[in-house]
C-alpha positions as CSV (number, residue, x, y, z in Angstrom):
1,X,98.8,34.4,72.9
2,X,95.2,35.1,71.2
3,X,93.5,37.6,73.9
4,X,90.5,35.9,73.5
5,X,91.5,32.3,74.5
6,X,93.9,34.3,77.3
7,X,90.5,35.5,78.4
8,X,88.8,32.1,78.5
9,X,91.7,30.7,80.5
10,X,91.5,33.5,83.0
11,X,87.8,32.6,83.0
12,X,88.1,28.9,83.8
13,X,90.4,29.8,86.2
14,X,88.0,31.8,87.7
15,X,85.5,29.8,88.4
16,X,87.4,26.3,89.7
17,X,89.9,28.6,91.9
18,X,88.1,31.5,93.9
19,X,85.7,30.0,96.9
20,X,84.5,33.5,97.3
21,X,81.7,32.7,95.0
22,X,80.6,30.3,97.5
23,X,80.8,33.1,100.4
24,X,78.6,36.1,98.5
25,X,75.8,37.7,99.7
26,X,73.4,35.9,97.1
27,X,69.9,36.8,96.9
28,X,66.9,35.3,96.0
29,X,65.6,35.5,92.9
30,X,62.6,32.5,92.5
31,X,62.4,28.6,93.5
32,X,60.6,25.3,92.8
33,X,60.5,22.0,94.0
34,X,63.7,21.4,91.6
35,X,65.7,24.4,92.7
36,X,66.7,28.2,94.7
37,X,67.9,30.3,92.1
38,X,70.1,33.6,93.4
39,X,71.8,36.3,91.5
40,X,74.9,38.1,93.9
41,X,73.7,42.0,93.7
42,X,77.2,42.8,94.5
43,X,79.0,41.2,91.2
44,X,76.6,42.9,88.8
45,X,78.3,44.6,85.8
46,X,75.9,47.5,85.3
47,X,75.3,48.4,81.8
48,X,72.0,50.0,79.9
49,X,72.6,47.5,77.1
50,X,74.3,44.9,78.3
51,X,74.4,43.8,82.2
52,X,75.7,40.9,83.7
53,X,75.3,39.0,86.4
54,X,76.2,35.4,88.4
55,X,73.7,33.1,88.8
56,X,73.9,30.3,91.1
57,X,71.2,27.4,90.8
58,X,71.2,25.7,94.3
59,X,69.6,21.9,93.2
60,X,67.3,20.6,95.9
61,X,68.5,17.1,95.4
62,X,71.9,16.1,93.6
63,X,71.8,15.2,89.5
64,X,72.7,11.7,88.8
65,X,76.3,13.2,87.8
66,X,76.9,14.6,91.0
67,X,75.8,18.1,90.6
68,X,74.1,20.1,93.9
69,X,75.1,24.1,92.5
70,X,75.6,25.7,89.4
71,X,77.4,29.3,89.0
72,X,76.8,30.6,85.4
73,X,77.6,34.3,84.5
74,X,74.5,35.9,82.3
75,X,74.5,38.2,80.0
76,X,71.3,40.4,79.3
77,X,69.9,42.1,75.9
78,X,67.5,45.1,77.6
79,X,66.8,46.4,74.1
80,X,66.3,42.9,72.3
81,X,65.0,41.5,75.5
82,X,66.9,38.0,75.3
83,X,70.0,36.7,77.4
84,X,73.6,34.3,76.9
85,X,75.5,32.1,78.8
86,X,79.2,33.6,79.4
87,X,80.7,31.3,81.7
88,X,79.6,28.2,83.6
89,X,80.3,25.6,86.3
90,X,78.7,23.1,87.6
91,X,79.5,22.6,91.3
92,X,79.1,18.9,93.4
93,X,77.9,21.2,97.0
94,X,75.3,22.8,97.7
95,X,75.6,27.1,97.4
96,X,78.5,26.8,94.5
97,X,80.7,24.7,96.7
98,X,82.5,21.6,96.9
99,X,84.6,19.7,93.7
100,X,83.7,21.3,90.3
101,X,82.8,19.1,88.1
102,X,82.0,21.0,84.5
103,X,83.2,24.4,83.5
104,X,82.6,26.2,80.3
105,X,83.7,29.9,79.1
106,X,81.9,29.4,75.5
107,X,79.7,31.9,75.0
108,X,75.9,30.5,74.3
109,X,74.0,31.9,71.4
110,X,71.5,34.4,72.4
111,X,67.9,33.6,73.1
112,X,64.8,35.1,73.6
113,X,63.7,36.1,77.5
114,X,60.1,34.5,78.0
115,X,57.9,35.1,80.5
116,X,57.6,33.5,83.7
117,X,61.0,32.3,83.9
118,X,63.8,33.4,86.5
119,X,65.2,34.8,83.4
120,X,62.3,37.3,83.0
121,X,63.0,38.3,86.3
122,X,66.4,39.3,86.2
123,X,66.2,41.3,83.4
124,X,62.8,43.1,84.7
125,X,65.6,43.6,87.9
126,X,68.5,45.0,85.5
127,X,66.9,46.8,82.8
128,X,63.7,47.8,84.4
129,X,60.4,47.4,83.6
130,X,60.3,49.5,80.6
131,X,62.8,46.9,79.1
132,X,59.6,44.5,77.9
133,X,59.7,45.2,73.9
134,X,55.8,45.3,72.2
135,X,54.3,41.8,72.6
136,X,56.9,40.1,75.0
137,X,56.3,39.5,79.0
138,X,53.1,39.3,80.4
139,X,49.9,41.6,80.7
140,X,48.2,42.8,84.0
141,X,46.3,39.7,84.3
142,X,47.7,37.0,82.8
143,X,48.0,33.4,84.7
144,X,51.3,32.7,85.4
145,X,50.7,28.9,86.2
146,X,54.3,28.1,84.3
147,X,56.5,26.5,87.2
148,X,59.7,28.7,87.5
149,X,62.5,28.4,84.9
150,X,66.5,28.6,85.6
151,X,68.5,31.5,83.8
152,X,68.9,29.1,80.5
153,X,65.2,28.8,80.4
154,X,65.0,25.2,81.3
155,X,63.3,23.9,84.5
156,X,65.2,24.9,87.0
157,X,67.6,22.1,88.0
158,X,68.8,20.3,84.7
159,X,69.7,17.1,85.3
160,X,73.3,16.6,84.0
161,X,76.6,18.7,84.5
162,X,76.3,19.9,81.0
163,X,74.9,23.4,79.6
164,X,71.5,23.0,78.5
165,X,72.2,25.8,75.6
């Protein structure tokens, strides 16, 4: 069997079979009046390219298709300052549990961190603050009257079980 696809099976796997998700110590990372996004300290894969970490997106209400969570695992750029999707579910409870209803382990495209977003945030949290290449992020005092943005750089809480990538 392909490694690759053995590697996306073992992903899929992953995500619908393991309730510890559900149980880790997630913390805070920004919220609106859509959503709670958390990133688990704990799971990050530490890297001075390259991190990762899991995501979950805690809906304040439920999406007409069910969805009250999403878990995605990011991937972050610190040198080209942009991020990917690597794996994804969406979950019908609230905090990554309950039935899941949508799972993807396709890789997204990579795009472009921009500021005020949850996104910006994360990286500024794995990288580090030096991480903002010339002209990206914000200055000293720029507004920041953008409502806060999910990891995919969408409003927070999409409102179907699909990827917006």
């Amino acid at each position: 069997m392909n490694p690759i696809r053995c590697l996306k099976w073992t992903f899929a796997l992953w995500l619908c079979c393991l309730p510890w998700m559900a149980m880790a110590e997630w913390e805070k990372v920004d919220e609106n009046y859509l959503a709670v996004v958390y990133i688990d300290p704990d799971k990050i894969r530490a890297s001075s390219v390259f991190p990762q970490a899991w995501h979950l997106i805690d809906l304040n209400e439920k999406s007409k298709a069910g969805v009250k969570s999403r878990l995605a695992l990011m991937e972050y750029d610190c040198h080209e300052f942009r991020r990917r999707t690597l794996a994804f579910a969406s979950k019908s409870e609230a905090m990554g549990e309950g039935k899941t209803l949508f799972t993807s382990t396709q890789s997204t495209p990579w795009k472009p961190v921009s500021g005020d977003t949850v996104a910006e945030k994360v990286i500024e949290m794995l990288c580090g603050h030096s991480s903002h290449p010339k002209g990206h992020g914000k200055g000293k005092d720029a507004p920041s009257a953008a409502p806060a943005k999910d990891a995919h750089g969408a409003p927070a809480a999409h409102g179907d079980a699909k990827p917006s990538h």
